[in-house]
MOPAC internal coordinates of N, CA, C and O (Angstrom, degrees):
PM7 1SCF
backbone

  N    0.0000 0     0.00 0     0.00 0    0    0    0
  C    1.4506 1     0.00 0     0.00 0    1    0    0
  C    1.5168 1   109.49 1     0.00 0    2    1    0
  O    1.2310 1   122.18 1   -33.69 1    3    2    1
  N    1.3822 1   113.44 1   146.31 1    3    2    1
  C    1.2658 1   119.40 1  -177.17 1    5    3    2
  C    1.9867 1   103.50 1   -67.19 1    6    5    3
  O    1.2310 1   114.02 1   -44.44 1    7    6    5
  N    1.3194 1   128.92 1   135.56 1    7    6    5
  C    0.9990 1   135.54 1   179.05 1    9    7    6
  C    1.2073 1   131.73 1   -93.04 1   10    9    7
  O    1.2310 1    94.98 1   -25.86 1   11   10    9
  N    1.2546 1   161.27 1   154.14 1   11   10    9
  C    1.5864 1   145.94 1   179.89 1   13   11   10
  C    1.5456 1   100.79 1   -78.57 1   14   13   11
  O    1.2310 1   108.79 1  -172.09 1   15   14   13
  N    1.2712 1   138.58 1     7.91 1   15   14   13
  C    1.3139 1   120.96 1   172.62 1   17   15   14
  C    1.8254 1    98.36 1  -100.91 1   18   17   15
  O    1.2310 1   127.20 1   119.51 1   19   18   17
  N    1.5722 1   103.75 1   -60.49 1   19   18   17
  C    1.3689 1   101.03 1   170.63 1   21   19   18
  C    1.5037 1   120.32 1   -33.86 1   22   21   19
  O    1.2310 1   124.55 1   121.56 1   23   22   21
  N    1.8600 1   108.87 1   -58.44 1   23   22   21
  C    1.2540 1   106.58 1  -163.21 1   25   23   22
  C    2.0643 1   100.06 1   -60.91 1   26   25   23
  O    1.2310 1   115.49 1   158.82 1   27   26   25
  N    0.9892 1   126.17 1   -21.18 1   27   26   25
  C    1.6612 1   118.38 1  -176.46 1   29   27   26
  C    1.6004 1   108.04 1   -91.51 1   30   29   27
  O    1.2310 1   118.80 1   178.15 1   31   30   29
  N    1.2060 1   119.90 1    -1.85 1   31   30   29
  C    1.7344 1   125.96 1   160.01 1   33   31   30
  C    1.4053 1    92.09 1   -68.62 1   34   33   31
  O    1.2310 1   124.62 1   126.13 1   35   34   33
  N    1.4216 1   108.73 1   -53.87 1   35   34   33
  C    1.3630 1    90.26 1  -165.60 1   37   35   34
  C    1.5392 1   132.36 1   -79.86 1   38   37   35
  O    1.2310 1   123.10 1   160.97 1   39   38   37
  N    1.1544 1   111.67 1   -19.03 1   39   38   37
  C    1.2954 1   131.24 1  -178.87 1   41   39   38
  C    1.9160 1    94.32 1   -72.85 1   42   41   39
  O    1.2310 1   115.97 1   139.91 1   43   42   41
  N    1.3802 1   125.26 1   -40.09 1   43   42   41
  C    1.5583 1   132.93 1   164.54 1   45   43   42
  C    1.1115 1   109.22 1   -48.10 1   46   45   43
  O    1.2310 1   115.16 1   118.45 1   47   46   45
  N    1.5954 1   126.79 1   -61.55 1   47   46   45
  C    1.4972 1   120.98 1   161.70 1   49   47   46
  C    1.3373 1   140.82 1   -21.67 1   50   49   47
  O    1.2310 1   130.36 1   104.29 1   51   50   49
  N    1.5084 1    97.62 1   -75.71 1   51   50   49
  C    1.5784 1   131.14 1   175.35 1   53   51   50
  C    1.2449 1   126.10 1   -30.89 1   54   53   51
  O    1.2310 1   130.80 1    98.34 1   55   54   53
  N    1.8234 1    96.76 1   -81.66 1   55   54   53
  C    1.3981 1   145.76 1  -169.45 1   57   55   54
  C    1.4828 1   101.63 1   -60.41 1   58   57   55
  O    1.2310 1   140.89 1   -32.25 1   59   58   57
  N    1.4110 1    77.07 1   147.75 1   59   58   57
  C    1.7859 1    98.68 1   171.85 1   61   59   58
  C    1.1659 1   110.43 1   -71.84 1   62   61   59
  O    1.2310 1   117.46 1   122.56 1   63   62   61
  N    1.7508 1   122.43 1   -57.44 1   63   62   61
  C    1.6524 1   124.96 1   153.47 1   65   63   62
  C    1.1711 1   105.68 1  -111.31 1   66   65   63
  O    1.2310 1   131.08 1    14.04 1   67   66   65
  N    1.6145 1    96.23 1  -165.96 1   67   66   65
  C    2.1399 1   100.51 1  -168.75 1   69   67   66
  C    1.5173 1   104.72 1   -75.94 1   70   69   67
  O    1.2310 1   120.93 1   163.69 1   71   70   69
  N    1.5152 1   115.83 1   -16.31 1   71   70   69
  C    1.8228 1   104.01 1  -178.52 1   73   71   70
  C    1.8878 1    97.09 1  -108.15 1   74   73   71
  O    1.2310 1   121.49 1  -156.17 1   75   74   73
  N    1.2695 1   114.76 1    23.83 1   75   74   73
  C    1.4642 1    98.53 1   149.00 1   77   75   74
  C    1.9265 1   125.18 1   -67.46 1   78   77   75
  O    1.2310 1   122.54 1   -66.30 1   79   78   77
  N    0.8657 1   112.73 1   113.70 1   79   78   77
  C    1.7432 1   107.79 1   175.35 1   81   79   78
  C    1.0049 1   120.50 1  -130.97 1   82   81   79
  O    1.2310 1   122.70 1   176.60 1   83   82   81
  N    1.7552 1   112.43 1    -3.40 1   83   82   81
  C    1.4131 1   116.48 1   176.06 1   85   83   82
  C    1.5659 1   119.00 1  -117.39 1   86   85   83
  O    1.2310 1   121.25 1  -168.65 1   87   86   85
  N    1.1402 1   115.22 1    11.35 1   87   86   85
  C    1.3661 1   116.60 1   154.26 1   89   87   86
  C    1.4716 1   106.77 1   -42.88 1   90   89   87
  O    1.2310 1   119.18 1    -5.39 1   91   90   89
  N    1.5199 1   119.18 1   174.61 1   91   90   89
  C    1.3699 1   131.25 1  -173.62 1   93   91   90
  C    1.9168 1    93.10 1  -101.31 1   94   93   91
  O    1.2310 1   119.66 1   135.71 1   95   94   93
  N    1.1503 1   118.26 1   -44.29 1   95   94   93
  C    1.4680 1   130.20 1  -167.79 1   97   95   94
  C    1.6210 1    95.14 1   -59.23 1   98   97   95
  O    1.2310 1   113.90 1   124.21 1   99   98   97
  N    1.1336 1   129.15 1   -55.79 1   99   98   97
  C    1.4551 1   140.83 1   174.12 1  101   99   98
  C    1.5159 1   119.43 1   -38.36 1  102  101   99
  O    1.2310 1   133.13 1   131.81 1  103  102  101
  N    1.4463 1    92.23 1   -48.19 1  103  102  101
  C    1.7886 1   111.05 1  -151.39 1  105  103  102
  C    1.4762 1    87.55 1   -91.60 1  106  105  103
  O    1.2310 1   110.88 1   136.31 1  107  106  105
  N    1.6647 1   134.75 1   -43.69 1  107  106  105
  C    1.1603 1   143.08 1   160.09 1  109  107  106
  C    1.9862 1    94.98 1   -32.47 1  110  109  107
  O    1.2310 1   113.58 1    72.24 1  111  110  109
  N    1.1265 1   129.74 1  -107.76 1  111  110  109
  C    1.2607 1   157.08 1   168.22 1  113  111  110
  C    1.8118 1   103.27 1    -7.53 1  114  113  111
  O    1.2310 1   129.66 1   112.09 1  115  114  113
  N    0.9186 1    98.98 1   -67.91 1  115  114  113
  C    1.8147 1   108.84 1   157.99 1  117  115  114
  C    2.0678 1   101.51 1   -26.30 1  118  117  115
  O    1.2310 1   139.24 1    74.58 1  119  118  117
  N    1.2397 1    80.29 1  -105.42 1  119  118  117
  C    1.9738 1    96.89 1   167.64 1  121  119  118
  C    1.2939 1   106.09 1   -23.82 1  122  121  119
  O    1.2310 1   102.13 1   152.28 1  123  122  121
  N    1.6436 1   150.28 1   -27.72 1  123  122  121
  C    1.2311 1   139.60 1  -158.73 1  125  123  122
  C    1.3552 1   111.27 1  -105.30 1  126  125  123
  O    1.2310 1   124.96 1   160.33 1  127  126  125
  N    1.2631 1   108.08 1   -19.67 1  127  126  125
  C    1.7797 1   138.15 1  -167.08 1  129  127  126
  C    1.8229 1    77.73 1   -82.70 1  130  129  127
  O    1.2310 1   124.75 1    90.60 1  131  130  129
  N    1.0834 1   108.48 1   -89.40 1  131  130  129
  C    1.9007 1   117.96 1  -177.52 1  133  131  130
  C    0.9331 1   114.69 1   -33.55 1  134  133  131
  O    1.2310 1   115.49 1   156.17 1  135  134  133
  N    1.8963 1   126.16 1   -23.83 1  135  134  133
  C    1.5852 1   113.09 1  -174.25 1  137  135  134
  C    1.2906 1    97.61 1   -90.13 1  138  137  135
  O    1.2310 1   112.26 1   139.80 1  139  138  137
  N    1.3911 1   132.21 1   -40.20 1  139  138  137
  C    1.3677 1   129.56 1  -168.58 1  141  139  138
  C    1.3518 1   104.69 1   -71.69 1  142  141  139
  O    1.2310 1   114.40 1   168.91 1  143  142  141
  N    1.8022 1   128.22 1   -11.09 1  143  142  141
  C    1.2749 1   117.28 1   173.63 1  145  143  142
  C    1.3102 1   120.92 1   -67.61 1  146  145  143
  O    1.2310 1   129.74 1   129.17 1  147  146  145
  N    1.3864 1    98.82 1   -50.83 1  147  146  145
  C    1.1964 1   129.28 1   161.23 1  149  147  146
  C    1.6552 1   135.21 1   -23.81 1  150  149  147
  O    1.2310 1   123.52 1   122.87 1  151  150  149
  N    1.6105 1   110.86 1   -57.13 1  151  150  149
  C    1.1770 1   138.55 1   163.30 1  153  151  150
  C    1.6906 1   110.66 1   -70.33 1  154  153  151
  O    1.2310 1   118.08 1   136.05 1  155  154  153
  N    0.9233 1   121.27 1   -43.95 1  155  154  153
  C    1.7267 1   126.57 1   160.73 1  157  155  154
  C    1.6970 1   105.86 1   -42.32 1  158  157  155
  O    1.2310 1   122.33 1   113.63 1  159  158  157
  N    1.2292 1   113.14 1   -66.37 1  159  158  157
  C    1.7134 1   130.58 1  -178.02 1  161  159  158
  C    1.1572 1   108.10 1   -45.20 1  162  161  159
  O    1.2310 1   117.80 1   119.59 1  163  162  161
  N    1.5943 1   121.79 1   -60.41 1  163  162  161
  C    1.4926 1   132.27 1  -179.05 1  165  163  162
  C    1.2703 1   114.25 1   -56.20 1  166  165  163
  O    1.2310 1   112.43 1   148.79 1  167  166  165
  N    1.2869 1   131.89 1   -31.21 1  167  166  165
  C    1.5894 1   141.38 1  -177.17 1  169  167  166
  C    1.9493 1   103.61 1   -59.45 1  170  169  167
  O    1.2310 1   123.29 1   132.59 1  171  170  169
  N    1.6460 1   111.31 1   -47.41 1  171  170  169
  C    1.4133 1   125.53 1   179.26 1  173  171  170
  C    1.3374 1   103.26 1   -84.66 1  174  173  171
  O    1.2310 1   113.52 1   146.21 1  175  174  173
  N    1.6697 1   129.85 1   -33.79 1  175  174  173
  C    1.5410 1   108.17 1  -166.02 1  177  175  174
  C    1.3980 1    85.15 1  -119.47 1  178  177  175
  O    1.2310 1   110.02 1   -56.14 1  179  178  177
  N    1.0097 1   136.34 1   123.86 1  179  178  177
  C    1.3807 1   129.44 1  -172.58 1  181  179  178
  C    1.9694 1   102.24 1  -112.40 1  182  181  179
  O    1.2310 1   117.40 1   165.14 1  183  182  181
  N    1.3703 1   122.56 1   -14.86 1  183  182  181
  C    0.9621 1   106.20 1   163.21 1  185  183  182
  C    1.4608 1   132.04 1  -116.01 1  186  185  183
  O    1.2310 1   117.38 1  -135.22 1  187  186  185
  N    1.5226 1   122.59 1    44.78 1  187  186  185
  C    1.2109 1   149.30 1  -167.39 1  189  187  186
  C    1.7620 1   107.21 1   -92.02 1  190  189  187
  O    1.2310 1   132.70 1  -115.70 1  191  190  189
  N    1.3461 1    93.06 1    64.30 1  191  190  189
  C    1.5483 1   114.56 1  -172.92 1  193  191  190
  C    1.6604 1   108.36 1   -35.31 1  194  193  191
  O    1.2310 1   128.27 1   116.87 1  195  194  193
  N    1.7006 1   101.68 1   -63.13 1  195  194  193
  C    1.1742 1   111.22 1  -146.76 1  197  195  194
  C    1.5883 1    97.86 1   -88.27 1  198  197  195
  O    1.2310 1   116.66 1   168.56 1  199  198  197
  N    1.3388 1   123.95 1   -11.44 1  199  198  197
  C    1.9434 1   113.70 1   171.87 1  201  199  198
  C    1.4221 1    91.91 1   -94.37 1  202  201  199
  O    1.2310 1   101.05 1  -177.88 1  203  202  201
  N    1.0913 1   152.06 1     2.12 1  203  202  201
  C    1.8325 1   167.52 1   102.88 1  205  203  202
  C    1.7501 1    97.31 1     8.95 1  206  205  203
  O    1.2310 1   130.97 1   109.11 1  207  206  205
  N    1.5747 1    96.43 1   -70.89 1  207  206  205
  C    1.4035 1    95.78 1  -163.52 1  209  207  206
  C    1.5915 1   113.47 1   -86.38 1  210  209  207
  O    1.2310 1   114.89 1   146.96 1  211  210  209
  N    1.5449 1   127.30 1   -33.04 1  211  210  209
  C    1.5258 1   123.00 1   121.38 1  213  211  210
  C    1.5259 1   117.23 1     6.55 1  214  213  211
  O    1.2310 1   126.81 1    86.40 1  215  214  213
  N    1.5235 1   104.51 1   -93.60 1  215  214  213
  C    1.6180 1   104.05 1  -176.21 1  217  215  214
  C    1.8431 1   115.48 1   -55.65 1  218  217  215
  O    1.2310 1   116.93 1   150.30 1  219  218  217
  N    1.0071 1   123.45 1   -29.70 1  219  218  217
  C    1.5538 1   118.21 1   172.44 1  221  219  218
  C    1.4799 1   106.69 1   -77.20 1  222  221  219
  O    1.2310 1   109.17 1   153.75 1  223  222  221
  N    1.6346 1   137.89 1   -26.25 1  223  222  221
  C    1.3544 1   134.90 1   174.38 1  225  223  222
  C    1.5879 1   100.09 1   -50.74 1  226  225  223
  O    1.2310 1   130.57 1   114.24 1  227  226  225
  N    1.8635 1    97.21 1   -65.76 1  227  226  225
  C    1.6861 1    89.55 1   172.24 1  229  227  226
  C    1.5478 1   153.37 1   -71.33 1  230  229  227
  O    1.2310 1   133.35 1  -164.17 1  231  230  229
  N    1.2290 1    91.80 1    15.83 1  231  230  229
  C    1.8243 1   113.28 1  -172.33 1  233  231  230
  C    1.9394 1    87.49 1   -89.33 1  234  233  231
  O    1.2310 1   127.80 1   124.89 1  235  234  233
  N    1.6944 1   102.60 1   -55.11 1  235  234  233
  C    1.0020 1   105.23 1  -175.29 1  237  235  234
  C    1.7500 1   136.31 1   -79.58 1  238  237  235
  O    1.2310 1   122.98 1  -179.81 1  239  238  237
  N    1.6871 1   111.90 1     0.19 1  239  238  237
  C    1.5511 1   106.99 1   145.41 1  241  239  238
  C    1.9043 1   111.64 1   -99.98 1  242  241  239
  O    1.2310 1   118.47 1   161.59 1  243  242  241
  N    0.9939 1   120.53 1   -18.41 1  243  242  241
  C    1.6636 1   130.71 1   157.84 1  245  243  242
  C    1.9011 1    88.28 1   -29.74 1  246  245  243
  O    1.2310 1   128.38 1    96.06 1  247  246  245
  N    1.6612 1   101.46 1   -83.94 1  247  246  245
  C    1.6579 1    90.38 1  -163.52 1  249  247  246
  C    1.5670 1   108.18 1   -55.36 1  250  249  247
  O    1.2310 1   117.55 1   155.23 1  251  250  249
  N    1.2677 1   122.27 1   -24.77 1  251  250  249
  C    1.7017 1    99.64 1  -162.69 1  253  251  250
  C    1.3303 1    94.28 1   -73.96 1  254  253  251
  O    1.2310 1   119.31 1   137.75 1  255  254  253
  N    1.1717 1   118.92 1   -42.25 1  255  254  253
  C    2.0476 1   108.64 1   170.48 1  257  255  254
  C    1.0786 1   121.31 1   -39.16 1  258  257  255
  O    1.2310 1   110.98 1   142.04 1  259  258  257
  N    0.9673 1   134.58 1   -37.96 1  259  258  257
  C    1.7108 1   155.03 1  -169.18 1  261  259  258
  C    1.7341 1   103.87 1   -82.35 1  262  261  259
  O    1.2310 1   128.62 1   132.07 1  263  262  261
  N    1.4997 1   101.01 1   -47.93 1  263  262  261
  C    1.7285 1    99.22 1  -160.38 1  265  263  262
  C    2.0945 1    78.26 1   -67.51 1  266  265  263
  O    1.2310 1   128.72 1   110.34 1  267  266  265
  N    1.2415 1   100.80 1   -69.66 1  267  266  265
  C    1.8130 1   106.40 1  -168.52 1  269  267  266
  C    2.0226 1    98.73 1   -27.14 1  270  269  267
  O    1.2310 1   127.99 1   103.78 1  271  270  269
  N    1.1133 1   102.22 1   -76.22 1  271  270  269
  C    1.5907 1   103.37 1  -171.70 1  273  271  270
  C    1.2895 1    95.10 1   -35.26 1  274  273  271
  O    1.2310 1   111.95 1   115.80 1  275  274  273
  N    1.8001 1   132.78 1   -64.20 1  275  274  273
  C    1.4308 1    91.81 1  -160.36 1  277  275  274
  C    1.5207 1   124.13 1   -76.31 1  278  277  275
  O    1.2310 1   120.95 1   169.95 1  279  278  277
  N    1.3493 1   115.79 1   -10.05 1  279  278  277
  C    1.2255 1   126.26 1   166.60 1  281  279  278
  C    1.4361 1   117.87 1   -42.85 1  282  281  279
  O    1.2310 1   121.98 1   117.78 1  283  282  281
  N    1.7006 1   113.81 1   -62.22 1  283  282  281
  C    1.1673 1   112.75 1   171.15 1  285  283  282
  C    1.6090 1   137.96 1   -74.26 1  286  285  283
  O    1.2310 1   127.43 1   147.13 1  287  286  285
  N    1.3961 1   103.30 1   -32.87 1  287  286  285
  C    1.3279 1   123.15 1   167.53 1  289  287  286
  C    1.4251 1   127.45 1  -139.34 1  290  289  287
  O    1.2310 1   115.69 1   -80.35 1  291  290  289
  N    1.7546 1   125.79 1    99.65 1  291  290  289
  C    1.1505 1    83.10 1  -158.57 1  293  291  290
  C    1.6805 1   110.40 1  -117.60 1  294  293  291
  O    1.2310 1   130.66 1  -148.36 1  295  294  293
  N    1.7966 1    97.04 1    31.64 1  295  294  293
  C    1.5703 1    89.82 1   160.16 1  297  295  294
  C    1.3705 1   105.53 1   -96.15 1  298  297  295
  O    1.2310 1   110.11 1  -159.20 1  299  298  297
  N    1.4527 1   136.18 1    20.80 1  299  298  297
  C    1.4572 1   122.11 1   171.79 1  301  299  298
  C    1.9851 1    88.23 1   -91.21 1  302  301  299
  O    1.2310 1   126.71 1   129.61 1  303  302  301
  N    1.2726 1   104.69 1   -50.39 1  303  302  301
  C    1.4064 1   119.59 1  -157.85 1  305  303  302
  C    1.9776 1    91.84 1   -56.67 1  306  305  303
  O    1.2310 1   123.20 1   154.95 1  307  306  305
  N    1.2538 1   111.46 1   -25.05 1  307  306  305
  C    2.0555 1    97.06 1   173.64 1  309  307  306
  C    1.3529 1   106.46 1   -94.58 1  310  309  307
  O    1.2310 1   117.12 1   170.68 1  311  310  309
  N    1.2795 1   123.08 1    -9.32 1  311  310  309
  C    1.8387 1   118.79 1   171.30 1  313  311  310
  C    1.5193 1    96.02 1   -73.23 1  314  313  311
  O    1.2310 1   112.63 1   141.61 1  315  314  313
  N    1.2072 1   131.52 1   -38.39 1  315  314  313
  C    1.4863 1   121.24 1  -131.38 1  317  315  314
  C    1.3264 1    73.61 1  -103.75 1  318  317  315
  O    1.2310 1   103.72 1   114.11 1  319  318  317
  N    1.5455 1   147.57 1   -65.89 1  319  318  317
  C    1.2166 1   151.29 1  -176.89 1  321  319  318
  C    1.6515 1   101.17 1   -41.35 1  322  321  319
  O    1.2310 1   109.90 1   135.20 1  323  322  321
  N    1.4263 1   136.56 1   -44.80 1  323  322  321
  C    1.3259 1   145.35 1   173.50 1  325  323  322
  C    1.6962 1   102.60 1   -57.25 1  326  325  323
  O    1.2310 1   117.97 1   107.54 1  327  326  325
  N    0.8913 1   121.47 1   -72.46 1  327  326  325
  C    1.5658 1   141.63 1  -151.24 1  329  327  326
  C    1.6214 1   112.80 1   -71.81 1  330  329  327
  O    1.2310 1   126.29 1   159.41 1  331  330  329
  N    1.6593 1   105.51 1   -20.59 1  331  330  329
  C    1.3543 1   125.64 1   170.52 1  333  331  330
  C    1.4565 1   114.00 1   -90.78 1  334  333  331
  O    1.2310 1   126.63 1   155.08 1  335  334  333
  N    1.6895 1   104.85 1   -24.92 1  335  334  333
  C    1.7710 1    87.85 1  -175.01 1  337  335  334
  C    1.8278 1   102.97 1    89.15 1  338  337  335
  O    1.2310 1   113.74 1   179.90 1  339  338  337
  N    1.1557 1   129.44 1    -0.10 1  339  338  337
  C    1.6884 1   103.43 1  -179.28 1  341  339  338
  C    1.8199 1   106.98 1  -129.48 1  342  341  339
  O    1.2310 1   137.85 1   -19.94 1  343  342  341
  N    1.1326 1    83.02 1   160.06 1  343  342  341
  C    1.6395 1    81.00 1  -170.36 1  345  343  342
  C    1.5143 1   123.06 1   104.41 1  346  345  343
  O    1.2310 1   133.80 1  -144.77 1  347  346  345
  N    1.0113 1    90.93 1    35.23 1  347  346  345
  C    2.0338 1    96.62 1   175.24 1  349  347  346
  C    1.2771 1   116.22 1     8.38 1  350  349  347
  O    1.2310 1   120.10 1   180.00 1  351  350  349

């Protein structure tokens, strides 16, 4: 599970300051922390249907953050895609 120390590394990362959390870059990065938890979990419980459909809810507002950022900006939207590691 994402932790309140982790989750404020990341918000240190992200964020413009330490109580930014609603940036899109954050909330992106946030969501990426949870999918890889996620994907860790599934490896041991492999038939955990219903946090299954959980992890695809968040794959699927993850991209609408992503599609908007590059829409609006999209040299933040190749740092944040860079700096996260996803996206081949």
């Amino acid at each position: 599970m994402l932790t309140k120390e982790r989750k404020e590394e990341v918000v240190k990362e992200f964020g413009v300051n330490e109580k930014d959390t609603g940036s899109i870059e954050v909330q992106v990065a946030l969501i990426t922390e949870r999918v890889r938890y996620l994907t860790e979990h599934f490896k041991v419980h492999k038939k955990d249907f219903h946090s299954r459909r959980g992890l695809l809810k968040l794959i699927g507002r993850r991209r609408k953050f992503l599609n908007y950022l590059k829409r609006d900006n999209f040299q933040k939207y190749k740092d944040v895609i860079s700096r996260l590691h996803i996206r081949g």
